[in-house]
N, C-alpha and C positions, 0 to 999 in steps of 0.2 A: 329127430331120430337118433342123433348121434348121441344125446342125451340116455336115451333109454338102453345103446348099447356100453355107455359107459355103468350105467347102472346094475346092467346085468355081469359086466366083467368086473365090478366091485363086491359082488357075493362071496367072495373068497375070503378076502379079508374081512365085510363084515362079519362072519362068521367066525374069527378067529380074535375079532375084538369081542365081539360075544362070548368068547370060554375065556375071554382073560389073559392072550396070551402074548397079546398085542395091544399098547394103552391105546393106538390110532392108526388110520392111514388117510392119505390122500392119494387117489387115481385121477391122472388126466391121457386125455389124448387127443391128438391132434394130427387131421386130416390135411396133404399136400396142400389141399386148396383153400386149406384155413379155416375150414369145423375143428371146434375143438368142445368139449366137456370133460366136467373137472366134478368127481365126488370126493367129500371128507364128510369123515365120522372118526369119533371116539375125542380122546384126551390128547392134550400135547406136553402136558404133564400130571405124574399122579402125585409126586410129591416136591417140595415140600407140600404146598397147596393144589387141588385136583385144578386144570385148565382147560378149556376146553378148545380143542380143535380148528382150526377157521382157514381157508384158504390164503390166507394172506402171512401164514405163520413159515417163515423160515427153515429149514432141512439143515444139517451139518451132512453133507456131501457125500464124507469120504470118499475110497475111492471111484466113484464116478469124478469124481475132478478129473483123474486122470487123464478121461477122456472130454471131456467140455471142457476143458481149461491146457491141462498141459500138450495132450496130442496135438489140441487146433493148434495153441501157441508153434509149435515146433512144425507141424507141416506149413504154417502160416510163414514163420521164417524160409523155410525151404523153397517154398512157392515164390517168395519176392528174392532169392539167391543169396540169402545169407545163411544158408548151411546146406552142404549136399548128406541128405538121408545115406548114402552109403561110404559117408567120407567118417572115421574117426572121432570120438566125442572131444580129442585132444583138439582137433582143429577151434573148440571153443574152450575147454579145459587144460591148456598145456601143462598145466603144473598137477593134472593126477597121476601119482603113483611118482611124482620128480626122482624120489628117492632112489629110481629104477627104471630107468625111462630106458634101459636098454630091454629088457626082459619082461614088465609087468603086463599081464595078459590082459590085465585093464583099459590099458593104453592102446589095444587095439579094438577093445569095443565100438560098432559105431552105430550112429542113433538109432538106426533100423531096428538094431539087434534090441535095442533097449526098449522102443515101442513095442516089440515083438513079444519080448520076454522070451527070447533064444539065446540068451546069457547063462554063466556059470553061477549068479552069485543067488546069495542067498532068497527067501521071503521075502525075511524082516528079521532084523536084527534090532534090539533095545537099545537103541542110539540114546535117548533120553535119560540111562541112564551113568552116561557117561559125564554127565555135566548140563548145564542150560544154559549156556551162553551159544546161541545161534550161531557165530561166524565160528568160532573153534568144534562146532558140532559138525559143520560143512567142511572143513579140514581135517575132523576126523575122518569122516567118508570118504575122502579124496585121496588119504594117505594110509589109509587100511590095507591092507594083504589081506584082501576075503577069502573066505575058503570057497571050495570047488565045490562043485556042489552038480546035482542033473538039473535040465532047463525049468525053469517053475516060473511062475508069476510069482514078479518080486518086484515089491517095495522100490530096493535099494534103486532097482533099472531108472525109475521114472525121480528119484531123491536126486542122480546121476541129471538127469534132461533136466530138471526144472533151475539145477545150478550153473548148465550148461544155455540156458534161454538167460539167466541173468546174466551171465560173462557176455553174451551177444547184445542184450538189449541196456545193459547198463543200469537197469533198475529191477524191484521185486516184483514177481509174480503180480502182486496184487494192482501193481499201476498197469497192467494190461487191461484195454476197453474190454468187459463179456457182456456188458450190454444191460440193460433195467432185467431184475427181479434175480441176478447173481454177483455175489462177492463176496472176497476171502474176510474173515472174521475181526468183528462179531458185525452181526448180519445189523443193517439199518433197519430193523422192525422185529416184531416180536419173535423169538426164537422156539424150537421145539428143544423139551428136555431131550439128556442122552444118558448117561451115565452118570452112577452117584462113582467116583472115583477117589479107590483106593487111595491112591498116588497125591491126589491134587485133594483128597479129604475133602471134597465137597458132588453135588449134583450138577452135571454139566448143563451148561445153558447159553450158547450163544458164544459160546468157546472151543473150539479145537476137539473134536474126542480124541482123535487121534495123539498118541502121547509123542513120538515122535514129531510127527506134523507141531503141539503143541512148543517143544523142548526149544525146532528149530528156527521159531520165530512166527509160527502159523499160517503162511502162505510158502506153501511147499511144493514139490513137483507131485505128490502120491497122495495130496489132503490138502483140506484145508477148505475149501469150496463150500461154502452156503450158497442155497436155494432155494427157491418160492417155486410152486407148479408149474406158474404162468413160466416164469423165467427159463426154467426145464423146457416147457413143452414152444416156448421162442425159441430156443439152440435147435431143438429138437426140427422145426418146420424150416431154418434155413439149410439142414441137412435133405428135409424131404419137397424142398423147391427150388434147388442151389443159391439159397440167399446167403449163405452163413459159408458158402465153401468152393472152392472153383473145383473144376473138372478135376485135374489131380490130383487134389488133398477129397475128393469124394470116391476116387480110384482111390486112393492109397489106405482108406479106412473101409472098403471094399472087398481087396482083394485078400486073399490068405497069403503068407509069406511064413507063417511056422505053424502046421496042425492047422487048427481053427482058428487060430489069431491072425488078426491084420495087424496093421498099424493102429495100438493105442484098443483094437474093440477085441470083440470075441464074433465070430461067425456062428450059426446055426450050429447044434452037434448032439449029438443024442443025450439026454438028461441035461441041459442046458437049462441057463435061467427064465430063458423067454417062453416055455415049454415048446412042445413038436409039431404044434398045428400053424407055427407059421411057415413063412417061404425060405426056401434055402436062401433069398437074398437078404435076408432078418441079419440086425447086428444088434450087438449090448453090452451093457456092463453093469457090477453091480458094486458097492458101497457095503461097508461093513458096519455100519449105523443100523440098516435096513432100506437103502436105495437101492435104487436101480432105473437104468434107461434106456429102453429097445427099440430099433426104427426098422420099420419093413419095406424095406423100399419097391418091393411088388406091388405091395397094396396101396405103398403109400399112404402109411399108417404107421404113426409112432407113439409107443404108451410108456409114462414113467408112474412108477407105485414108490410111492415115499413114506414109510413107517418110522418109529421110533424105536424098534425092536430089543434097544438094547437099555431102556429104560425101563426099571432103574438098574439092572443088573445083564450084563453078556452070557453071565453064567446061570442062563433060563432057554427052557427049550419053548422058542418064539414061533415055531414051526416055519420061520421065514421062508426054507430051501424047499418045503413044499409050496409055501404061497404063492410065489413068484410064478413057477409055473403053472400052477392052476389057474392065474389069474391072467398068463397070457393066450391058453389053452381058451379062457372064457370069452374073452374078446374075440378071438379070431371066429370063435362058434357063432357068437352074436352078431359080429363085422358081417360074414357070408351070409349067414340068416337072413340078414335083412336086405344085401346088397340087391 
C-alpha cells in the first residue's frame, strides 16, 4: 500500500519532468515503523551525455546538510556536554572577531541563535571569491566586520557552527559517522549532475555546487552533504523512532525558538515547503540544488523529494517552490485516504 501512495504523491513531479522543466526526481518515504517506498523517474543528467535516473544515484545536498549533518553534529555535542546551546560560539571559537574582542557583536552570538537564524548577519556572502585556500577563507569569516543586517536565513550562521564543531572535535566535518548512503564529497557511487558552472567552467558532478562550500574545502557547516534516498530516508526514520536522536535533541529540533524555526529546521507555516495539509507538528528543510526533507511526526511519516533542478542551469524556472508543496499536499491526501 505504501507503494501506491508513494506513487500517487510522485504525480507532481512527474508532471513537471514531463514539460521539461525538471531533468528528474526521486521521492521516498518512510513510515515510524519502517514502510518505506521509494519512486524515480526522469535523467540524472542531460548533458554532457543524457543518464538516466536510478535510485542508487547520489544527490548534492546542499542546504539540507544543514540539518542532517550540521544541526545533529551540534545538538549531538550538546547532548554529551561539550557545548552549552545558549553559552557563546567563543566558548569554541575564541579568536572570532580577536581583533575586538571588547565590542564585536559577534562574539556574543551563541549557537542557538545560529541554529535559529536569529542573527544580524548576512544570507550569503561570495566568500569564494576572496581566494581558495580553505583555512585563510575560515579566517576570513572569523575576522570580518559583517554588516547588520534584519534576522534572515543565513549561510554565514551555520559556515560560523560547522568551524565551531571542528575547534570542539579536532577534525573535519566529513570524519563525522552519518551513517551508509551519506557523505561529504564526492559521493562513493554514481553522482546526479547539477550545474554547468560559470565559475568552475564545467558541469557539476559529484562536486560541491555550492561555490562557497566548494572554495572552503567542501565539507562545510551550510553544504557539502551528498545523498542517496535510502540514506535520507535512514536519518529521516531515526528522527521518526528516536534511533538517530535522544529526547532532547528531538525537543530541541521540535520546538520554535524564532517564528517558525527551531533549532537547525523550519516548523509548519503558511506557504511553507511541505505544503498545508500536513500537521502542525511537520518539520523541513530544503536545499538549493532542489532537495528537501520533511518529517511529520503526527503521522509519523517522513517524505524527502530530491531533484536536480538546477541542471544544467539555476537561471530556469524549474517550478521547484510550487513542486514541493504540491507534492506534500499529495501524499498527505493519499497517506489519510487510505489510512
Amino acid at each position: 500500500m505504501i507503494e501506491t501512495i508513494a506513487e500517487a504523491a510522485f504525480a507532481p513531479a512527474a508532471a513537471m519532468i514531463a514539460a521539461g522543466r525538471i531533468p528528474g526526481a526521486t521521492l521516498g518515504i518512510v513510515h515510524a515503523d519502517g514502510r518505506r517506498a521509494t519512486v524515480t523517474h526522469g535523467l540524472a543528467a542531460r548533458m554532457p551525455e543524457p543518464e538516466v535516473l536510478t535510485p542508487e544515484h547520489w544527490f548534492d545536498l546542499a542546504s539540507v546538510s544543514k540539518v542532517i549533518a550540521t544541526t545533529t553534529m551540534v545538538l549531538t555535542l550538546a547532548d554529551r556536554g561539550l557545548l552549552d546551546l545558549d553559552r557563546p560560539l567563543t566558548d569554541a571559537i575564541p579568536d572570532l572577531r580577536q581583533y575586538d574582542v571588547a565590542n564585536a557583536p559577534e562574539r556574543r552570538l551563541t549557537f542557538r541563535d545560529c541554529l535559529a537564524h536569529r542573527t544580524f548577519l548576512p544570507a550569503v556572502e561570495p566568500i569564494y571569491t576572496y581566494g581558495d585556500d580553505p583555512a585563510r577563507l575560515r579566517a576570513f569569516v572569523l575576522q570580518r566586520e559583517w554588516k547588520h543586517g534584519p534576522k534572515v536565513y543565513s549561510d554565514i550562521n551555520f559556515i560560523l557552527l560547522g568551524i565551531a564543531i571542528e575547534r570542539i572535535t579536532g577534525s573535519s566535518l566529513a570524519d563525522w559517522p552519518l551513517g551508509q548512503g551519506l557523505s561529504y564529497g564526492p559521493p562513493p557511487g554514481p553522482a546526479v549532475a547539477t550545474e554547468h558552472c560559470q565559475w568552475r567552467g564545467r558541469v557539476l558532478k559529484g562536486e560541491v555546487h555550492d561555490e562557497n562550500g566548494f572554495a572552503m574545502g567542501g565539507a562545510t557547516g551550510h553544504a557539502g552533504l551528498f545523498g542517496t534516498v535510502a540514506g535520507v530516508l535512514d536519518f529521516a526514520q531515526g528522527l521518526l523512532d528516536g534511533s538517530g536522536a535522544s529526547p532532547a535533541m528531538l525537543a530541541a529540533i521540535r520546538a520554535r525558538c524564532e517564528g517558525h524555526r527551531t533549532c537547525g529546521w523550519e516548523r509548519r507555516f503558511e506557504g511553507w515547503s511541505g505544503g498545508m495539509a500536513c500537521s502542525d507538528e511537520a518539520i523541513g528543510h530544503t536545499g538549493f540544488t532542489g532537495t528537501g526533507l520533511w518529517v511529520d511526526f503526527t503521522r509519523g511519516l517522513a517524505w524527502t523529494l530530491l531533484t536536480n533542478r538546477v541542471h544544467p542551469t539555476r537561471h530556469a524556472d524549474s517550478g521547484i517552490f510550487d513542486l514541493r508543496p504540491a507534492t506534500g499536499d499529495a501524499l498527505m491526501a493519499a497517506w489519510d485516504g487510505m489510512g
